[in-house]
N, CA, C and O atoms as a MOPAC input file, in Angstrom:
PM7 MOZYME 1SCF
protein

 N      6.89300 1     1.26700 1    -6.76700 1
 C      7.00100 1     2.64100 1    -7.19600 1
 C      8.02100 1     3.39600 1    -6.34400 1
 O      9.01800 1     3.94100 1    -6.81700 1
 N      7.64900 1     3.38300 1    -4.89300 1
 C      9.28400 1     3.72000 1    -4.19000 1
 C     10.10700 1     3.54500 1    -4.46500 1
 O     10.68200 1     4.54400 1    -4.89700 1
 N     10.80100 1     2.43500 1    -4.49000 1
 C     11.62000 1     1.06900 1    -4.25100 1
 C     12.23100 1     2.17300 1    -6.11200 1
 O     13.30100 1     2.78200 1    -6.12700 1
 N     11.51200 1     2.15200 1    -7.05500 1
 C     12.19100 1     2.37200 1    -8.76700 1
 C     12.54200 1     4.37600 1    -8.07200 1
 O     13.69800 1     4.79900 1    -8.05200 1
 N     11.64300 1     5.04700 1    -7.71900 1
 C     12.15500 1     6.52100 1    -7.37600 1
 C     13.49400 1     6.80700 1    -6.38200 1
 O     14.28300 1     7.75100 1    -6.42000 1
 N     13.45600 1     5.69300 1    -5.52300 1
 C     14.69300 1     5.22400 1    -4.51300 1
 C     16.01400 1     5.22000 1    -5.42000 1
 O     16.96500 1     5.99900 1    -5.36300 1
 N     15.80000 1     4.07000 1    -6.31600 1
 C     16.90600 1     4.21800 1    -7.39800 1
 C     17.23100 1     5.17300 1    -8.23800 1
 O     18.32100 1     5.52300 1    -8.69100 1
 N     16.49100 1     5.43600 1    -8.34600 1
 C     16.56900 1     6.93800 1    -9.56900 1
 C     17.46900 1     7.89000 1    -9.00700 1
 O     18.20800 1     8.55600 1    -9.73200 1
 N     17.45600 1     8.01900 1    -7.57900 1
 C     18.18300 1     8.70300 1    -6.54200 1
 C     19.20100 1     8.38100 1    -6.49000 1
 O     19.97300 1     9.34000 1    -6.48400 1
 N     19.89100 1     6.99400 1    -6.42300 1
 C     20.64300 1     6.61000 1    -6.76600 1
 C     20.88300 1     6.19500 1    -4.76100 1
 O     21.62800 1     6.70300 1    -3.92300 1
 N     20.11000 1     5.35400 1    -4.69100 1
 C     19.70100 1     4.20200 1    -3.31100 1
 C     20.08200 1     2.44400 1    -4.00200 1
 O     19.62100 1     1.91900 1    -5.01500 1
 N     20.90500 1     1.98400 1    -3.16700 1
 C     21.03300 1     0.65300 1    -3.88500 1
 C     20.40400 1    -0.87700 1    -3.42400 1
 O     20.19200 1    -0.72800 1    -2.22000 1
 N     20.13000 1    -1.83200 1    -3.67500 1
 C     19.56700 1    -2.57300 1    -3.02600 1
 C     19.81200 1    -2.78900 1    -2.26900 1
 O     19.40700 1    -3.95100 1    -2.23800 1
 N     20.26200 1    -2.61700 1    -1.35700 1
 C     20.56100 1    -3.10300 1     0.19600 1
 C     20.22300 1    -2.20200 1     0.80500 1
 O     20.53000 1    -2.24000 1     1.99700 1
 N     19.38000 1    -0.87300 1     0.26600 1
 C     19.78500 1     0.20800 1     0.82800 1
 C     17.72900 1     0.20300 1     1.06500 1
 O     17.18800 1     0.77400 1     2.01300 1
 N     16.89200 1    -0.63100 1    -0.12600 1
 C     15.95600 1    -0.69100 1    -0.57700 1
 C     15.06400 1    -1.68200 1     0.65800 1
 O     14.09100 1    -1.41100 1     1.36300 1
 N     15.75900 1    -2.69800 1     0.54600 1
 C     15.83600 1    -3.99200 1     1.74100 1
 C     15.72700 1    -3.54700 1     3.32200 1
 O     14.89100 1    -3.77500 1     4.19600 1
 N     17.19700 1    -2.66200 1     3.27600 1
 C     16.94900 1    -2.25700 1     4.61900 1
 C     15.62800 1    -1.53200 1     5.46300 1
 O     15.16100 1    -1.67700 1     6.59200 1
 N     15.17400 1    -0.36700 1     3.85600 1
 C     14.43500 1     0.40200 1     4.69200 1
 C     13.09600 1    -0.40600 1     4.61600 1
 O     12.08900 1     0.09200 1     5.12000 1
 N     13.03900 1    -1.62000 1     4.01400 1
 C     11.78900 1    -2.79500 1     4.38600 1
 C     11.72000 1    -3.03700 1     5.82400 1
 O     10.82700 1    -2.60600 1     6.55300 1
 N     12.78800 1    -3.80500 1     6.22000 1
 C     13.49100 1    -4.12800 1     7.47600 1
 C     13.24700 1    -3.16800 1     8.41900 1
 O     12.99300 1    -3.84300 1     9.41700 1
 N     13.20300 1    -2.55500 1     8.58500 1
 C     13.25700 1    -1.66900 1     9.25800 1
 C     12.20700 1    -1.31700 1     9.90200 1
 O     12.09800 1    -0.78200 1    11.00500 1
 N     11.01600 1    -1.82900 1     8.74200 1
 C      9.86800 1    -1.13500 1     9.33700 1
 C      9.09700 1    -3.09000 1    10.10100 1
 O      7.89200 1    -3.33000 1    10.17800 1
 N      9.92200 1    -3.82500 1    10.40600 1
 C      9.45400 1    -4.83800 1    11.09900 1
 C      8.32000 1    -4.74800 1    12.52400 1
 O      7.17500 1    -5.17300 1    12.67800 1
 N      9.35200 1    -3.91200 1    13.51200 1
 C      8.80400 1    -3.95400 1    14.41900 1
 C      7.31600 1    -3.08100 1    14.35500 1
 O      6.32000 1    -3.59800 1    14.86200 1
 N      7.26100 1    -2.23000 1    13.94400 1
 C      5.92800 1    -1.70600 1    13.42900 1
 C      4.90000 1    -2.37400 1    12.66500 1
 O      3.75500 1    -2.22200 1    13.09100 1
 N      5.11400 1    -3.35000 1    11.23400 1
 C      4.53800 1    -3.69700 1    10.24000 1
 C      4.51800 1    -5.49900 1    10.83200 1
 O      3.77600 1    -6.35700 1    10.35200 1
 N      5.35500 1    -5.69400 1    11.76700 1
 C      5.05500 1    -7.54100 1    12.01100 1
 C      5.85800 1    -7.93600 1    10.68900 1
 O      5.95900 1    -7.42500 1     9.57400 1
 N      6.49800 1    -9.31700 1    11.43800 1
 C      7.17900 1   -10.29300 1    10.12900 1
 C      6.80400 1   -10.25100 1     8.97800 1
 O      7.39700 1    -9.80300 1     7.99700 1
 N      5.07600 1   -11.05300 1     9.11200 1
 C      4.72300 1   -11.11200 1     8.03300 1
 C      3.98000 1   -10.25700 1     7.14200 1
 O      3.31400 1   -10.77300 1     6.24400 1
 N      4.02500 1    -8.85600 1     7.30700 1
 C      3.81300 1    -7.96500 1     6.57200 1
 C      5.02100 1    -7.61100 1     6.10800 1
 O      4.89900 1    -7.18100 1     4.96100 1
 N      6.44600 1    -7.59500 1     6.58700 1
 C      7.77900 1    -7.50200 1     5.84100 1
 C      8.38600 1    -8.07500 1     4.96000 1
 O      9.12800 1    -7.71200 1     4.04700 1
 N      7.75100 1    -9.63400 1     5.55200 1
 C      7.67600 1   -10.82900 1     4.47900 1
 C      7.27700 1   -10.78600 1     2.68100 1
 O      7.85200 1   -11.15000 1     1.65500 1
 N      5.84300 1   -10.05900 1     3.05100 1
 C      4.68500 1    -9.56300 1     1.94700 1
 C      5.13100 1    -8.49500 1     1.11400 1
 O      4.70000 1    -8.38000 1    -0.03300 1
 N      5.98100 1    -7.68600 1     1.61200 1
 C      6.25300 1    -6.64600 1     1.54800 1
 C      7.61200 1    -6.58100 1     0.60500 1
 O      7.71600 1    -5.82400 1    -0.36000 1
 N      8.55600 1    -7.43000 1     1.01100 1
 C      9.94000 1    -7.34900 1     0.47300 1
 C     10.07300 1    -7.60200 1    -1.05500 1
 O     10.65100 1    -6.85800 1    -1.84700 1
 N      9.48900 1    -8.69400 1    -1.32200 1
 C      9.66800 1    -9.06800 1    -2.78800 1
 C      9.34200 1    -8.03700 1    -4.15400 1
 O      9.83000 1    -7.82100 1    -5.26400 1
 N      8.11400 1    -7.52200 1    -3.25300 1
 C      7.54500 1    -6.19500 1    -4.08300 1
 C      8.76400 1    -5.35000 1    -4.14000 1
 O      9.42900 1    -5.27000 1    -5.17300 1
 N      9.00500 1    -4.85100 1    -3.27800 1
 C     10.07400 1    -3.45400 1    -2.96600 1
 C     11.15700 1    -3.89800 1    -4.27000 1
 O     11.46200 1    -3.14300 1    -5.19300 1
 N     11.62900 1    -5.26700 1    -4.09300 1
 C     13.06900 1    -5.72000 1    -4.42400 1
 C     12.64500 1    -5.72000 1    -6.04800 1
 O     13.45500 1    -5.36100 1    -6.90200 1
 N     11.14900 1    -6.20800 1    -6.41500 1
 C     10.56200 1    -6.10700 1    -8.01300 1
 C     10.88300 1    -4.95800 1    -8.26400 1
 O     11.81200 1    -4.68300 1    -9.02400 1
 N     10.01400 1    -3.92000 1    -7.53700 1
 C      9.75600 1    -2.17500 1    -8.03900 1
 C     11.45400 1    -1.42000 1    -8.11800 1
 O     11.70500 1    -0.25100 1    -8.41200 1
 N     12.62700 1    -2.72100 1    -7.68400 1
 C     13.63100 1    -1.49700 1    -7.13200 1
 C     14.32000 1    -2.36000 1    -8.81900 1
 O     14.93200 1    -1.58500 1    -9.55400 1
 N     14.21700 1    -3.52200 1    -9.20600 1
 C     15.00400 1    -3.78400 1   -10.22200 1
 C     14.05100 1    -3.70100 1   -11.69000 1
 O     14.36900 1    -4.26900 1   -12.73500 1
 N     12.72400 1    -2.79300 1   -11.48200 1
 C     12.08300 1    -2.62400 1   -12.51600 1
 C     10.71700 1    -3.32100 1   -13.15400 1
 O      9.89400 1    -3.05700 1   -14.03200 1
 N     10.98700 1    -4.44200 1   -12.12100 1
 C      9.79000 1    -5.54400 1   -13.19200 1
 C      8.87000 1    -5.54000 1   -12.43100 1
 O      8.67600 1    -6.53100 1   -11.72700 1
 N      7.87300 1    -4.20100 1   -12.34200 1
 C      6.64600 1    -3.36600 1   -11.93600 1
 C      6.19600 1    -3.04100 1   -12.51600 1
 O      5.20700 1    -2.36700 1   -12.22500 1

């Protein structure tokens, strides 16, 4: 749901990714891990 309002804004995937990334040191690998594929679904629609 972010990740599709992000775009709407006109945020591009790398831009979507990053702010996953970003939240590593806070959220641990493998919650970024868990985390990314969703973002990268919700940012190209198929949510």
């Amino acid at each position: 749901m972010h990740a599709m309002m992000a775009k709407s804004e006109g945020a591009a995937r790398e831009e979507i990714i990053a702010a996953v990334v970003l939240n590593l040191h806070h959220s641990g690998f493998a919650n970024v891990l868990e985390c990314l594929p969703a973002a990268i679904d919700g940012f190209e629609g198929k949510i």
